[in-house]
mmCIF file of the N, C-alpha and C atoms, coordinates in Angstrom:
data_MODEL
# 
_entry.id   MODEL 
# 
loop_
_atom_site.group_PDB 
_atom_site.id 
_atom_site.type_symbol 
_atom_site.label_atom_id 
_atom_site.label_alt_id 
_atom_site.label_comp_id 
_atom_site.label_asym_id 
_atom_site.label_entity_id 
_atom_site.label_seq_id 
_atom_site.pdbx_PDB_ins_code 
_atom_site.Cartn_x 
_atom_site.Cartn_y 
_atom_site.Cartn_z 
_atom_site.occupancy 
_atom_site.B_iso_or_equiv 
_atom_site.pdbx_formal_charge 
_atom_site.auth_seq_id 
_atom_site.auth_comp_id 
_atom_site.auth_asym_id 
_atom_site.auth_atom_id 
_atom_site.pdbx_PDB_model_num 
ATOM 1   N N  . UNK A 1 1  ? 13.390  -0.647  23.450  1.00 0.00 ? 1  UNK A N  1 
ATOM 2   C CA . UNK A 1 1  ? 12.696  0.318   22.643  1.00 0.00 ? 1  UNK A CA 1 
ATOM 3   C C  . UNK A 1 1  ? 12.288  1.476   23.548  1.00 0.00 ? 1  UNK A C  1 
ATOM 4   N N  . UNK A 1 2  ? 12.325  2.561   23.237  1.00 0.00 ? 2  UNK A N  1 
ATOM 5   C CA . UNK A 1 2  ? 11.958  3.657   23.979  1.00 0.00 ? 2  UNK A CA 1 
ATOM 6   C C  . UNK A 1 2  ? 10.470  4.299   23.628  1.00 0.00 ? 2  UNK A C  1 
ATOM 7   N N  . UNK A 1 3  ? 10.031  5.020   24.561  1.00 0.00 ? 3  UNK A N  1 
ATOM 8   C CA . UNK A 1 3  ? 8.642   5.271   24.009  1.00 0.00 ? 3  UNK A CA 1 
ATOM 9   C C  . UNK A 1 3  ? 8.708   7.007   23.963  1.00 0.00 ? 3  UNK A C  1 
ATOM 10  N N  . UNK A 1 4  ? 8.056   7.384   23.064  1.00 0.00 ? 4  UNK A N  1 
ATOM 11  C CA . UNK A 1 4  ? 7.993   8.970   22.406  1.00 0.00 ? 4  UNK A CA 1 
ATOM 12  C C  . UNK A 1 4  ? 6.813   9.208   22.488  1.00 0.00 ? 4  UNK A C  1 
ATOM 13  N N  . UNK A 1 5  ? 6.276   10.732  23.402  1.00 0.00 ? 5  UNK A N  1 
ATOM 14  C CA . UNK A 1 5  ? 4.702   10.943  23.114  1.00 0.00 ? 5  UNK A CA 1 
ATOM 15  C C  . UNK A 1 5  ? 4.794   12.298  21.605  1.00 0.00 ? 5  UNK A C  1 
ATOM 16  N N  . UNK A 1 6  ? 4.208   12.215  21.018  1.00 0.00 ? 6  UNK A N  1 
ATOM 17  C CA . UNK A 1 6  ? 3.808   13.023  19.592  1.00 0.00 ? 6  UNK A CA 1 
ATOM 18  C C  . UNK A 1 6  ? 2.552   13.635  19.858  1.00 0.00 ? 6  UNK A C  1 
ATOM 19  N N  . UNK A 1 7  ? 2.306   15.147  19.772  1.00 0.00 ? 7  UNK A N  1 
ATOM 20  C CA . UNK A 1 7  ? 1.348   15.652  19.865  1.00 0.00 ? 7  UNK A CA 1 
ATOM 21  C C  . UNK A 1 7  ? 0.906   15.663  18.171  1.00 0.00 ? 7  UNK A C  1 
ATOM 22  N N  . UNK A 1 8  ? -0.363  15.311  17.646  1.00 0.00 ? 8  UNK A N  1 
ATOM 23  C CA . UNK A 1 8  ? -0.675  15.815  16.333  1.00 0.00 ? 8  UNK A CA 1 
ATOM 24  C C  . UNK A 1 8  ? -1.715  16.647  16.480  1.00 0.00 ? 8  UNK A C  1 
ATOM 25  N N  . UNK A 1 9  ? -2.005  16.909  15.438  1.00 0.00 ? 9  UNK A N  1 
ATOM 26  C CA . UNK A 1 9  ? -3.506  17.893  14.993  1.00 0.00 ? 9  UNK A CA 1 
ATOM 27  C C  . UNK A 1 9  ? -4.567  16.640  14.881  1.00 0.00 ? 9  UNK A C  1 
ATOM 28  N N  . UNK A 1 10 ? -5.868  17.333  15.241  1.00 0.00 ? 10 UNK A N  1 
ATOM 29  C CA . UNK A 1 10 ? -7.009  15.989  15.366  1.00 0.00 ? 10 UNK A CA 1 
ATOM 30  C C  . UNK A 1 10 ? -6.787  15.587  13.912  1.00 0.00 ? 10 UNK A C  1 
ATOM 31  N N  . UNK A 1 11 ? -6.934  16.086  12.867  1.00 0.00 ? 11 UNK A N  1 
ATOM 32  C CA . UNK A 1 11 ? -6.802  15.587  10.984  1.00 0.00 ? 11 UNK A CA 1 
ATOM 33  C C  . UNK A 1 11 ? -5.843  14.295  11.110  1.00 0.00 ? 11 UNK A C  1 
ATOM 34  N N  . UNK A 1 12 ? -4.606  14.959  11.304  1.00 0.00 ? 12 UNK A N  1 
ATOM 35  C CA . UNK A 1 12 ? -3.582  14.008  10.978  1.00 0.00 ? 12 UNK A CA 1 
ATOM 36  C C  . UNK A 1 12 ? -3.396  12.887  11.839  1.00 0.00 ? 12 UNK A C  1 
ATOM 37  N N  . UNK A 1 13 ? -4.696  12.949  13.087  1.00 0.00 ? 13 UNK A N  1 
ATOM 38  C CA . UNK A 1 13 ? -4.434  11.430  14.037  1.00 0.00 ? 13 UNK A CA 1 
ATOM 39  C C  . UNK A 1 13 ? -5.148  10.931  13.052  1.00 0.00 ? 13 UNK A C  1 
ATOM 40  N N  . UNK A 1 14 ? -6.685  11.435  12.787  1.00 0.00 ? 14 UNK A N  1 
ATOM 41  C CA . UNK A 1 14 ? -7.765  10.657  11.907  1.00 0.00 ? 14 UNK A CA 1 
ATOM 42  C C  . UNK A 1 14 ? -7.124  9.967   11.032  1.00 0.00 ? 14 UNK A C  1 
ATOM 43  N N  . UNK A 1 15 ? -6.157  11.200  10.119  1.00 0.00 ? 15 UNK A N  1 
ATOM 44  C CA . UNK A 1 15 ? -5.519  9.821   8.734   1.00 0.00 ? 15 UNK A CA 1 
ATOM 45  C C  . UNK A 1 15 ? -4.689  9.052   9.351   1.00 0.00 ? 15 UNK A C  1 
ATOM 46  N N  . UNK A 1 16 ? -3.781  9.244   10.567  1.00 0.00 ? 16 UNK A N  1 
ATOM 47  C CA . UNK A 1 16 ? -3.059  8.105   10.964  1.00 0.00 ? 16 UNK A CA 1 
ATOM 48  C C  . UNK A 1 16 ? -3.549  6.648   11.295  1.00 0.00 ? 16 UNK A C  1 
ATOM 49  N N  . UNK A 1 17 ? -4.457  6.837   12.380  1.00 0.00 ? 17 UNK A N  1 
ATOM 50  C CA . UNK A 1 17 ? -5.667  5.613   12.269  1.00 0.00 ? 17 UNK A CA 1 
ATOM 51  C C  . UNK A 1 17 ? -6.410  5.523   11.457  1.00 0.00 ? 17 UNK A C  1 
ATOM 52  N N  . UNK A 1 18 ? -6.604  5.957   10.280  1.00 0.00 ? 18 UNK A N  1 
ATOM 53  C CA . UNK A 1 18 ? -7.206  5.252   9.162   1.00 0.00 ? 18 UNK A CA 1 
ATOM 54  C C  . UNK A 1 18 ? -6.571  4.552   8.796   1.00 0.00 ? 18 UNK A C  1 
ATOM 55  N N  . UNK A 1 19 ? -5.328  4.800   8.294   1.00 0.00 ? 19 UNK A N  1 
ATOM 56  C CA . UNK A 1 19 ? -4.086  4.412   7.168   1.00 0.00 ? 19 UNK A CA 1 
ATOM 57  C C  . UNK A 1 19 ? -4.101  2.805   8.423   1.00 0.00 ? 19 UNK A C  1 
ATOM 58  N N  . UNK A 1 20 ? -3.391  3.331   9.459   1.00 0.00 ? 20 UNK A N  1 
ATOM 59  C CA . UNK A 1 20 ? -3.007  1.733   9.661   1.00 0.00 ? 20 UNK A CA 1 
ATOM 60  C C  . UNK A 1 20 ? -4.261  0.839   10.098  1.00 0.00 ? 20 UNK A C  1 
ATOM 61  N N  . UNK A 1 21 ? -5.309  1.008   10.183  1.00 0.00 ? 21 UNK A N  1 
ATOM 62  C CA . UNK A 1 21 ? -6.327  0.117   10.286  1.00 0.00 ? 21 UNK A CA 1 
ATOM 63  C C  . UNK A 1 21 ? -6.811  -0.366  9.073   1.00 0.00 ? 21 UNK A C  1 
ATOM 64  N N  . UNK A 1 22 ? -6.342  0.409   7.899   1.00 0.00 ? 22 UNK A N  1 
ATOM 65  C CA . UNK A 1 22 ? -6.467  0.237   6.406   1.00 0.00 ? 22 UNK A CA 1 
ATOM 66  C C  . UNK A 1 22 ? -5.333  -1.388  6.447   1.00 0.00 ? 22 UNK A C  1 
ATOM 67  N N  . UNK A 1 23 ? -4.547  -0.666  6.973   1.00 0.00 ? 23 UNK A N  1 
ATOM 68  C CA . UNK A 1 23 ? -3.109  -1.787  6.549   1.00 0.00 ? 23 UNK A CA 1 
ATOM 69  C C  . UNK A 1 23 ? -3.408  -3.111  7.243   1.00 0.00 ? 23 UNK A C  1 
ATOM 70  N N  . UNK A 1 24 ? -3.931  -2.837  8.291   1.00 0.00 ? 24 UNK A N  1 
ATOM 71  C CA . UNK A 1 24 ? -3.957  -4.055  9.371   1.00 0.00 ? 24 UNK A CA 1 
ATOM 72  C C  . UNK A 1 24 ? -2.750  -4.032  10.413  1.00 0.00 ? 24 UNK A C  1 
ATOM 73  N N  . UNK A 1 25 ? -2.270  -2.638  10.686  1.00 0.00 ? 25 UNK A N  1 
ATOM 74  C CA . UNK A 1 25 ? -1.127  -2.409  11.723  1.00 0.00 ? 25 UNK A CA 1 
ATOM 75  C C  . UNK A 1 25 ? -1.465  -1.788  12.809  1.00 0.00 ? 25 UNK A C  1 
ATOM 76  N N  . UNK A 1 26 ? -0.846  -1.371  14.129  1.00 0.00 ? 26 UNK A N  1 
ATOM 77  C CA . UNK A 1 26 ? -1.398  -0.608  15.096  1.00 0.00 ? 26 UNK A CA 1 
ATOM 78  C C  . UNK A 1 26 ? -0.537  0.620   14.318  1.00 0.00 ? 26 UNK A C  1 
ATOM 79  N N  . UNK A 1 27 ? -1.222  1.615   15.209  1.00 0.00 ? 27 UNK A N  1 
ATOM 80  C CA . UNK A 1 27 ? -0.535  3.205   14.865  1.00 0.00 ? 27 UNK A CA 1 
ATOM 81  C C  . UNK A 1 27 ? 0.987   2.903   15.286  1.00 0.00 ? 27 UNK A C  1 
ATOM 82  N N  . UNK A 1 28 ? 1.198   2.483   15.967  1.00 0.00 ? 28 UNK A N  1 
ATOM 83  C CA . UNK A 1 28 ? 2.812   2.982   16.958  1.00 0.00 ? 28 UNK A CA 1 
ATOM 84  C C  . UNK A 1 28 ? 3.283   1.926   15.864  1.00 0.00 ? 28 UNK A C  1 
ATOM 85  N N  . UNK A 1 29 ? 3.179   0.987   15.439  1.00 0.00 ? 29 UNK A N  1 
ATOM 86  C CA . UNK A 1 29 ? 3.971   0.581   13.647  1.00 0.00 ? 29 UNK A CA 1 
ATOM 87  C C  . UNK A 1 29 ? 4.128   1.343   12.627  1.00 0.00 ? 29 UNK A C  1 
ATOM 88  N N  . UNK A 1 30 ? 2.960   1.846   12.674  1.00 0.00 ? 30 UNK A N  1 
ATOM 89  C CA . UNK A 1 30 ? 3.006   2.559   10.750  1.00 0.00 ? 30 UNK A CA 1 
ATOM 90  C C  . UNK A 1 30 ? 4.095   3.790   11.635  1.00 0.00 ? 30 UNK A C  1 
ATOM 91  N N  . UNK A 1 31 ? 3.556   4.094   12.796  1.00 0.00 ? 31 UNK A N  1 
ATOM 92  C CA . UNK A 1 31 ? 4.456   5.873   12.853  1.00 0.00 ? 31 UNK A CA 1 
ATOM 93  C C  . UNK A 1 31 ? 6.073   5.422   12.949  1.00 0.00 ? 31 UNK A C  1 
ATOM 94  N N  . UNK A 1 32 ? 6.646   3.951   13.726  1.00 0.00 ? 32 UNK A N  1 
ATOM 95  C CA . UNK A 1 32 ? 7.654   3.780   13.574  1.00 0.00 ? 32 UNK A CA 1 
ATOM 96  C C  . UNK A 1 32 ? 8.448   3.581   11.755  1.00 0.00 ? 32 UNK A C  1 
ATOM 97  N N  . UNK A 1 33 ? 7.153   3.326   10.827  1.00 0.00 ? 33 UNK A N  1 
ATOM 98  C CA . UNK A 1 33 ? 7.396   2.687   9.560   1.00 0.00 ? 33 UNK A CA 1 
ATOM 99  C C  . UNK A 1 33 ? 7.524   4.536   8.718   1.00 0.00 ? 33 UNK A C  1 
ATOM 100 N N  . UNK A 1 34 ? 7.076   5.153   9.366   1.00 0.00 ? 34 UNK A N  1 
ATOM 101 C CA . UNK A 1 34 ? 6.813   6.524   9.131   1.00 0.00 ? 34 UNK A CA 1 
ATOM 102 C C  . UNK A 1 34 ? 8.018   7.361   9.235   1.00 0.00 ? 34 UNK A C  1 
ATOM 103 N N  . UNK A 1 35 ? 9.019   7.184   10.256  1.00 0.00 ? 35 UNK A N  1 
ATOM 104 C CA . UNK A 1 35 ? 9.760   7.855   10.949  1.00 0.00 ? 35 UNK A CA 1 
ATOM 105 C C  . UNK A 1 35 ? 11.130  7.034   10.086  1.00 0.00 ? 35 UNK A C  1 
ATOM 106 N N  . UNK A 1 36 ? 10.926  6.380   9.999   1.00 0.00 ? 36 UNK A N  1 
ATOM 107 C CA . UNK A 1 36 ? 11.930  5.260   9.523   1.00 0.00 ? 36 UNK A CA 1 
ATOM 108 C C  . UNK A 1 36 ? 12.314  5.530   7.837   1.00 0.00 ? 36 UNK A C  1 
ATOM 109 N N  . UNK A 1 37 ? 11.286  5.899   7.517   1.00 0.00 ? 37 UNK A N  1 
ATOM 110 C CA . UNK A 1 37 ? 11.095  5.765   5.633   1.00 0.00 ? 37 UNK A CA 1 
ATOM 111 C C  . UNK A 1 37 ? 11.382  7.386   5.745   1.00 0.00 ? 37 UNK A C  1 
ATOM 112 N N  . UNK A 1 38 ? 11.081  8.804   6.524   1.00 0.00 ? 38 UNK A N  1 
ATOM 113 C CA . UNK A 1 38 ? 10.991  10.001  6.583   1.00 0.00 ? 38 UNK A CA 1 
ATOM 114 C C  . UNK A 1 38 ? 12.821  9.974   6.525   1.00 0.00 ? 38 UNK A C  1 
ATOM 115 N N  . UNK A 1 39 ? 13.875  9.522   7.742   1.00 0.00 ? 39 UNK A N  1 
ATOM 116 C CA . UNK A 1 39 ? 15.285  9.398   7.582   1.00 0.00 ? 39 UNK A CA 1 
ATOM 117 C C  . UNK A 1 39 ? 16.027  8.555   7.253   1.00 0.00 ? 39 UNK A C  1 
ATOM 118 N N  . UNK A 1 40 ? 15.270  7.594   6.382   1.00 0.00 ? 40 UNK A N  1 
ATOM 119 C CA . UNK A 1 40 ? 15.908  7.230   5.018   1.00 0.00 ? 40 UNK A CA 1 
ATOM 120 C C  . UNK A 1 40 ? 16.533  5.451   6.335   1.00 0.00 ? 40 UNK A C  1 
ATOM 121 N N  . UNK A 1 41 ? 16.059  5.242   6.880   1.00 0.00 ? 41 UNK A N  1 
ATOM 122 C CA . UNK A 1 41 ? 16.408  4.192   7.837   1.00 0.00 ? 41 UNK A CA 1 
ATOM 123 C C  . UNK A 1 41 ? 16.224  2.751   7.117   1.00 0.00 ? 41 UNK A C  1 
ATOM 124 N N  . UNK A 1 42 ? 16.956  1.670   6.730   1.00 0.00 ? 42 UNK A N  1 
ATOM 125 C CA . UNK A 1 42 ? 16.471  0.529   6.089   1.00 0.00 ? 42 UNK A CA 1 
ATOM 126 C C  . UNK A 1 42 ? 15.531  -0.074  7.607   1.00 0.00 ? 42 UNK A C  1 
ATOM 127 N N  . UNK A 1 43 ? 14.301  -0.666  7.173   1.00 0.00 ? 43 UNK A N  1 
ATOM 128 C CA . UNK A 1 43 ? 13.177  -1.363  8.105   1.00 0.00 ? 43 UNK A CA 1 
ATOM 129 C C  . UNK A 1 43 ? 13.510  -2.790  8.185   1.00 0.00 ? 43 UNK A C  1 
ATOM 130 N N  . UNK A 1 44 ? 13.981  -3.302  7.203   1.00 0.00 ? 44 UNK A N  1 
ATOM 131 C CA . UNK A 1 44 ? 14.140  -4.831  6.665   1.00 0.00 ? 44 UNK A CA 1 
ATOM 132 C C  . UNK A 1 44 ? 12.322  -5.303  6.024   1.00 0.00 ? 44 UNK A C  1 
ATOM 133 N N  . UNK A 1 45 ? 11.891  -4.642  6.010   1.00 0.00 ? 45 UNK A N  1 
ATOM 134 C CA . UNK A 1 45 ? 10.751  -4.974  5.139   1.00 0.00 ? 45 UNK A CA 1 
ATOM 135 C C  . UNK A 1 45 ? 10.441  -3.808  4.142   1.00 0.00 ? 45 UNK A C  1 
ATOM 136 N N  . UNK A 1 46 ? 9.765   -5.008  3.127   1.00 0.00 ? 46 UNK A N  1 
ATOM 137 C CA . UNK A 1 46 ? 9.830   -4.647  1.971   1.00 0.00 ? 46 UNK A CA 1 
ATOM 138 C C  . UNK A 1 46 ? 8.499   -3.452  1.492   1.00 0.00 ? 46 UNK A C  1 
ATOM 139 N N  . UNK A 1 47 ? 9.205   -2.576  0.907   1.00 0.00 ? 47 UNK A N  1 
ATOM 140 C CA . UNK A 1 47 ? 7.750   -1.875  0.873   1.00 0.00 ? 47 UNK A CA 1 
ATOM 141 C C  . UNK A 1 47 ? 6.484   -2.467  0.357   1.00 0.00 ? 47 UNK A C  1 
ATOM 142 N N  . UNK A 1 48 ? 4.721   -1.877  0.671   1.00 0.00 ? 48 UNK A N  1 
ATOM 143 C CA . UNK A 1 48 ? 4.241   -2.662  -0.139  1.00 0.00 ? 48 UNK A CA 1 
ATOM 144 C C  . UNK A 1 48 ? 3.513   -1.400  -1.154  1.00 0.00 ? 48 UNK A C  1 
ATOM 145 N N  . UNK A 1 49 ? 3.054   -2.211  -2.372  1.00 0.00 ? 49 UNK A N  1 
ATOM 146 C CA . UNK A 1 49 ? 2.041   -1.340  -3.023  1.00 0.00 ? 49 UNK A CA 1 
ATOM 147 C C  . UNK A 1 49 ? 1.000   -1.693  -3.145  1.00 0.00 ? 49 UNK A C  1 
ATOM 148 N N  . UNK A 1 50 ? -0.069  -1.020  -2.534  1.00 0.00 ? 50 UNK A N  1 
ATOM 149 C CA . UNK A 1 50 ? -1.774  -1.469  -2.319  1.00 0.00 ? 50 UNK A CA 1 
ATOM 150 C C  . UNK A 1 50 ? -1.909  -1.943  -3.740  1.00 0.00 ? 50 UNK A C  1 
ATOM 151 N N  . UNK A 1 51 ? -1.922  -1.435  -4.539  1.00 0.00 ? 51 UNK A N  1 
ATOM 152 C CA . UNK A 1 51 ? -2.466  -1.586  -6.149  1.00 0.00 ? 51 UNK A CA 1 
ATOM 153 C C  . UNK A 1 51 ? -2.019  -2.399  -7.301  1.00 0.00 ? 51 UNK A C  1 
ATOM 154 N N  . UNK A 1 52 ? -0.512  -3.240  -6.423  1.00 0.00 ? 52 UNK A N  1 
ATOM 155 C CA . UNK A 1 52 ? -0.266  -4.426  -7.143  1.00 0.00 ? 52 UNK A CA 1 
ATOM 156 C C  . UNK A 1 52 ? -0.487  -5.570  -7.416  1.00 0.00 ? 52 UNK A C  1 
ATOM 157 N N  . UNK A 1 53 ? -1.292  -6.170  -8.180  1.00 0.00 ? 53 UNK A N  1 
ATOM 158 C CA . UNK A 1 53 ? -2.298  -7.257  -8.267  1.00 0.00 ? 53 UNK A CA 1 
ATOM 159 C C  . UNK A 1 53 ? -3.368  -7.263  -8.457  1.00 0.00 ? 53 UNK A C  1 
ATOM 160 N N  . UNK A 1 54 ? -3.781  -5.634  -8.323  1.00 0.00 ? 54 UNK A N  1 
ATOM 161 C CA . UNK A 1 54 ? -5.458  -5.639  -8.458  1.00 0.00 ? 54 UNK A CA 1 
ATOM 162 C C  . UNK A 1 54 ? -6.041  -5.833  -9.242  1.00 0.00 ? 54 UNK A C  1 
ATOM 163 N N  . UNK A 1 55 ? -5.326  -6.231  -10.493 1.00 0.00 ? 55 UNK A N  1 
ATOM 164 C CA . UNK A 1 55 ? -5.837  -6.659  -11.822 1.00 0.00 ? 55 UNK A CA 1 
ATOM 165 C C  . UNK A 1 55 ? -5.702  -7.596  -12.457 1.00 0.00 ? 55 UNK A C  1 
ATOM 166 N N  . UNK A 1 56 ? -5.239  -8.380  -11.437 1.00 0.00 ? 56 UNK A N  1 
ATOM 167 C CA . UNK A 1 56 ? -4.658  -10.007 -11.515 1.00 0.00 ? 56 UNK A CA 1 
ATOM 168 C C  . UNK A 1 56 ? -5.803  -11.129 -12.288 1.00 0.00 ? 56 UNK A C  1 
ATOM 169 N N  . UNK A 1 57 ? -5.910  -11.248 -13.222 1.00 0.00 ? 57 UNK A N  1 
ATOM 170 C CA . UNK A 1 57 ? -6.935  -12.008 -13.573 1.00 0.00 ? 57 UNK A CA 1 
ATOM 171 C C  . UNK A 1 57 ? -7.078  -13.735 -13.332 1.00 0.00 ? 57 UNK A C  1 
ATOM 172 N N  . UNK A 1 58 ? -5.709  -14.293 -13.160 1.00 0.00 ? 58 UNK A N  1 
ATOM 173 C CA . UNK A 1 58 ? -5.042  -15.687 -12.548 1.00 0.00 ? 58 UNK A CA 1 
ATOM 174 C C  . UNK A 1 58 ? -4.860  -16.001 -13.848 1.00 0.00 ? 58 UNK A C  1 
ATOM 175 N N  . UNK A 1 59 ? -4.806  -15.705 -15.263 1.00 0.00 ? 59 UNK A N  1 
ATOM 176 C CA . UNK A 1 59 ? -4.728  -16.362 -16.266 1.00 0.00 ? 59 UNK A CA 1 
ATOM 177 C C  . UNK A 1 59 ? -3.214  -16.187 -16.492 1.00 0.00 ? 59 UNK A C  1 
ATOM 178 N N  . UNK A 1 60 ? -2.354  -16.791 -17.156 1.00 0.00 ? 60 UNK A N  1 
ATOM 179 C CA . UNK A 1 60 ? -1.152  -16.241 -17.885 1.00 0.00 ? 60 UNK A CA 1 
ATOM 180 C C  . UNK A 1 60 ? -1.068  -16.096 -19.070 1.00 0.00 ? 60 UNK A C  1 
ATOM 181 N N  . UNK A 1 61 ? -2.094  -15.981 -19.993 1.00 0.00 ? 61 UNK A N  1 
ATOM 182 C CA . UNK A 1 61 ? -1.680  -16.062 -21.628 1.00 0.00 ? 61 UNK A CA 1 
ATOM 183 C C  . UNK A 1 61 ? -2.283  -14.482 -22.020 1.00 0.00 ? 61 UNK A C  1 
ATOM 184 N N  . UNK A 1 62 ? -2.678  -13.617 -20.735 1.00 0.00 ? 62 UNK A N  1 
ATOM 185 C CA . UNK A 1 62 ? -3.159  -12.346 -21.672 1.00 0.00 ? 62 UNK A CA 1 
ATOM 186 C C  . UNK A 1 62 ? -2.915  -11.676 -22.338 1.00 0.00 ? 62 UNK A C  1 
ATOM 187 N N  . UNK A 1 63 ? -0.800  -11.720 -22.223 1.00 0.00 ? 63 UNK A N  1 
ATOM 188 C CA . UNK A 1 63 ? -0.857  -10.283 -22.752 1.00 0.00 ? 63 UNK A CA 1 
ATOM 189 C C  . UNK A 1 63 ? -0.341  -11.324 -24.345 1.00 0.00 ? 63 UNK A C  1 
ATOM 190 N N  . UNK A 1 64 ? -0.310  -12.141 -24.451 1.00 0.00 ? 64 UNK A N  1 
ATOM 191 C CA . UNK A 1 64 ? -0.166  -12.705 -25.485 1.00 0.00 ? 64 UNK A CA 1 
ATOM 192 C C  . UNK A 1 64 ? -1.489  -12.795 -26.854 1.00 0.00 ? 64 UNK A C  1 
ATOM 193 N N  . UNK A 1 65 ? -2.448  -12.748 -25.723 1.00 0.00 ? 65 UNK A N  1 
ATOM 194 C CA . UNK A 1 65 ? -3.882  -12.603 -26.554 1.00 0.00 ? 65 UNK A CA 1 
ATOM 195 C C  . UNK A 1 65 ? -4.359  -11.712 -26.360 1.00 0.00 ? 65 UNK A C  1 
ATOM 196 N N  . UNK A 1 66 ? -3.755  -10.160 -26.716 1.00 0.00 ? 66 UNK A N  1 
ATOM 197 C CA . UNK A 1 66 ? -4.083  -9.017  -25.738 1.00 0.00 ? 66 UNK A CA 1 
ATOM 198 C C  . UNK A 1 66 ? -4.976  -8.443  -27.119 1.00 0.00 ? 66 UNK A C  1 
ATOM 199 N N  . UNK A 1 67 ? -4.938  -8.862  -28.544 1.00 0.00 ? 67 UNK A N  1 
ATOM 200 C CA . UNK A 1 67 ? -5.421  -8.355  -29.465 1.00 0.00 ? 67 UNK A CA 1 
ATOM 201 C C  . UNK A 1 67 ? -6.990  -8.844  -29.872 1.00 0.00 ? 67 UNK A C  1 
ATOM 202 N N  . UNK A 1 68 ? -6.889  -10.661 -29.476 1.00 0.00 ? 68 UNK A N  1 
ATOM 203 C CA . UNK A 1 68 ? -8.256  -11.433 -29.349 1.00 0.00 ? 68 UNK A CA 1 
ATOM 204 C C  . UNK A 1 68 ? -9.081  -10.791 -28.307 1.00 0.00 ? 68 UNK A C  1 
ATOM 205 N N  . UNK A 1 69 ? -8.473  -10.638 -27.218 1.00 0.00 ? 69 UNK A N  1 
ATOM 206 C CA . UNK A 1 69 ? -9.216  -9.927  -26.074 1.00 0.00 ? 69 UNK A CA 1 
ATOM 207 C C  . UNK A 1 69 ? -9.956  -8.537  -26.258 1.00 0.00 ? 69 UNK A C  1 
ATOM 208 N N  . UNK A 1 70 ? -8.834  -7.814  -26.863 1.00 0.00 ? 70 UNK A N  1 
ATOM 209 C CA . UNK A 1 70 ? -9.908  -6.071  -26.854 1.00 0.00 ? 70 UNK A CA 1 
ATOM 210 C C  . UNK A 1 70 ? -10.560 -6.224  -27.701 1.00 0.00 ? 70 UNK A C  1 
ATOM 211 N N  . UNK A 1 71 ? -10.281 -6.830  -28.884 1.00 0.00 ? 71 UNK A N  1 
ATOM 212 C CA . UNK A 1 71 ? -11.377 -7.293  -29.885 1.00 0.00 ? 71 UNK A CA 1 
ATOM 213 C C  . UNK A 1 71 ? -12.779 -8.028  -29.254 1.00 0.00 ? 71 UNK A C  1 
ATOM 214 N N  . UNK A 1 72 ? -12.584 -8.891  -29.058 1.00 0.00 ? 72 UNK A N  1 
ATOM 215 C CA . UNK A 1 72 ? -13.741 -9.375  -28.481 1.00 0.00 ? 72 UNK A CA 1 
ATOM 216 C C  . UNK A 1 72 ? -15.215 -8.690  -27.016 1.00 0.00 ? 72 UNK A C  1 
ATOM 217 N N  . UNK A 1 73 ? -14.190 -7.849  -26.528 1.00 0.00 ? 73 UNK A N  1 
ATOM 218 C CA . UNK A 1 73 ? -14.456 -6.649  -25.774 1.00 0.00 ? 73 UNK A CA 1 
ATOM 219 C C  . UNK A 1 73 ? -14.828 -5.522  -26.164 1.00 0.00 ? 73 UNK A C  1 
ATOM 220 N N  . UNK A 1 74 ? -14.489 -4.817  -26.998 1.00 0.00 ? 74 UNK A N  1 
ATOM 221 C CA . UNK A 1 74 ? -14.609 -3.584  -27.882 1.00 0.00 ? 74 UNK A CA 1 
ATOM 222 C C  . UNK A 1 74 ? -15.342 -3.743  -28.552 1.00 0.00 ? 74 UNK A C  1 
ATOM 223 N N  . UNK A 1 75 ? -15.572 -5.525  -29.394 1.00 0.00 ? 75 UNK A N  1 
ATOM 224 C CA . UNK A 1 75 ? -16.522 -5.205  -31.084 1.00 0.00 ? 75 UNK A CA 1 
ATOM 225 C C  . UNK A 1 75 ? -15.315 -4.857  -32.293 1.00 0.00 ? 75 UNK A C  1 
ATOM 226 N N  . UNK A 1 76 ? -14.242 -4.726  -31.771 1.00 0.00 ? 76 UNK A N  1 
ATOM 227 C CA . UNK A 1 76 ? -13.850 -4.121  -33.111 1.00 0.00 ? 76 UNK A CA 1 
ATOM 228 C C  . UNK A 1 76 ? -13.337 -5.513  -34.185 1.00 0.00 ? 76 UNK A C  1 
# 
């Protein structure tokens, strides 16, 4: 692996170490995950989306009772 120094602007280090301390990665990951996804490079991992699951309730019958539910929620 070779090593690259990157000058940024103070802003864009701040969001860089936010983002991957958000993720649970070091910087020199996300910027390789950065550089990689920017020229279209396959990573072998899968992208993720923060916001999938967040509404996971663990039940499986909701959307089946999706009419008992807003009813009972709403009043109507």
């Amino acid at each position: 692996m070779k090593r690259t120094t990157v000058k940024l602007p103070d802003e864009l280090d701040e969001r860089l170490r936010h983002e991957a301390e958000r993720r649970g990665v070091t910087v020199s990951e996300l910027t390789r995950e950065a550089i990689a996804q920017y020229l279209c490079v396959p990573t072998g991992e899968r992208r993720r989306f923060g916001a999938a699951g967040a509404g996971r309730s663990g039940r499986s019958d909701v959307s089946g009772r999706i009419d008992e539910i807003l009813n009972r929620e709403w009043g109507r």
